[in-house]
C-alpha positions in Angstrom: 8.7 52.9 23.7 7.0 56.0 24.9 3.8 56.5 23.7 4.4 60.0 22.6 6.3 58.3 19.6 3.4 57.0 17.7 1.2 59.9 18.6 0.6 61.6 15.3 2.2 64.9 14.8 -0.9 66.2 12.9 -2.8 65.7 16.5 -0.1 67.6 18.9 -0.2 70.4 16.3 -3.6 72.2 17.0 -2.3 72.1 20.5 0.9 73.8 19.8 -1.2 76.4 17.6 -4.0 76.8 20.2 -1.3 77.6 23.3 0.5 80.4 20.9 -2.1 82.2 20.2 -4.0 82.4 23.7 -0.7 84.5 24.8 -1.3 86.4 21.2 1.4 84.7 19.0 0.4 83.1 15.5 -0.3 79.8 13.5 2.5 81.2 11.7 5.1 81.9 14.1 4.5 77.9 15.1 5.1 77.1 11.4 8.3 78.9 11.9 9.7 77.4 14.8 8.6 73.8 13.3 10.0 74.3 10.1 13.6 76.0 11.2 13.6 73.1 14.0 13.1 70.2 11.0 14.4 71.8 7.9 11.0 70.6 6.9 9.7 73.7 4.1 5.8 74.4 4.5 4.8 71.7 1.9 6.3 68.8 3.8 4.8 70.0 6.7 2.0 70.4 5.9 2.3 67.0 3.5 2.9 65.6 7.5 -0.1 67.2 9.1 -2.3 65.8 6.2 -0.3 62.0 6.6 -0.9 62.2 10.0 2.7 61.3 10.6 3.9 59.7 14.0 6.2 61.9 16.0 9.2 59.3 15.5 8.3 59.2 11.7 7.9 63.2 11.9 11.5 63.8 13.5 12.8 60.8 11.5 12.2 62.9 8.3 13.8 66.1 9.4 17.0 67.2 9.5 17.6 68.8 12.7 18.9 72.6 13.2 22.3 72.3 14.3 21.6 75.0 16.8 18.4 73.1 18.0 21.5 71.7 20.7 21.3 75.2 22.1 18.0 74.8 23.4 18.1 74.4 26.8 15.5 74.8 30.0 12.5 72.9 31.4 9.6 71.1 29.9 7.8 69.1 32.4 10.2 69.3 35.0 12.9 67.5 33.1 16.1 69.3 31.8 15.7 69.3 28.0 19.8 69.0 27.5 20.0 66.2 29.9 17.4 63.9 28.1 19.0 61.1 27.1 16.9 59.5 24.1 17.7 61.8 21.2 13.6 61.6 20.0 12.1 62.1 23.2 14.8 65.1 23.3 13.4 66.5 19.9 10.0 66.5 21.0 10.9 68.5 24.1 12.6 70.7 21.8 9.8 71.3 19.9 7.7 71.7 22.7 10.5 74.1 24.5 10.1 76.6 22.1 6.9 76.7 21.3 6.8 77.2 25.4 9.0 80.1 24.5 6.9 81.5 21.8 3.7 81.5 24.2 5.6 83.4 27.1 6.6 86.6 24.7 10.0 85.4 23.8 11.1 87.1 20.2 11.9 84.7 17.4 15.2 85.9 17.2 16.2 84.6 20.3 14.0 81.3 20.1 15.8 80.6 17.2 19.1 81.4 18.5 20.3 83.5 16.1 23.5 85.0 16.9 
């Protein structure tokens, strides 16, 4: 088991948060790539962040966007559509688009709204 997996959620978080908004995106923006990515609605996230959730409890919980499979790219050198265990690939999802969301992409198209 990776140890990623019982890494709280609730400590990854502030990290996401902090990366958006030193390329001038929003707290907010995060909680809307989180919550369309989960189906999670802001008081079970942030019911989450205060439970200090693990990632595999965290991804457990959600129901995944059927378009998440669209995500596609790089994180850390490593294909996000070729990873093979579905939670490790959820959490590069995650972090995939809140890469995304730091380098200027709209939220339309991080989304993948057609």
């Amino acid at each position: 088991m990776h140890r990623i997996f019982t890494t709280s959620f609730s400590a990854v978080y502030p990290l996401y948060v902090a990366k958006a908004e030193r390329k001038g995106r929003s707290k907010a923006e995060v909680d809307q790539l989180v919550m369309w990515l989960t189906g999670f609605d802001e008081d079970e996230l942030q019911q989450h962040l205060s439970e200090q959730t693990t990632f595999e409890d965290f991804f457990a919980d959600a129901e995944l966007n059927p378009n998440a499979s669209l995500i596609t790219g790089v994180v850390c050198g490593i294909r996000v559509q070729e990873i093979e265990d579905p939670l490790m690939q959820k959490i590069r999802y995650l972090d995939k688009i809140v890469d995304e969301l730091a380098k200027g992409k709209t939220l339309e198209k991080i989304l993948r709204t057609p």
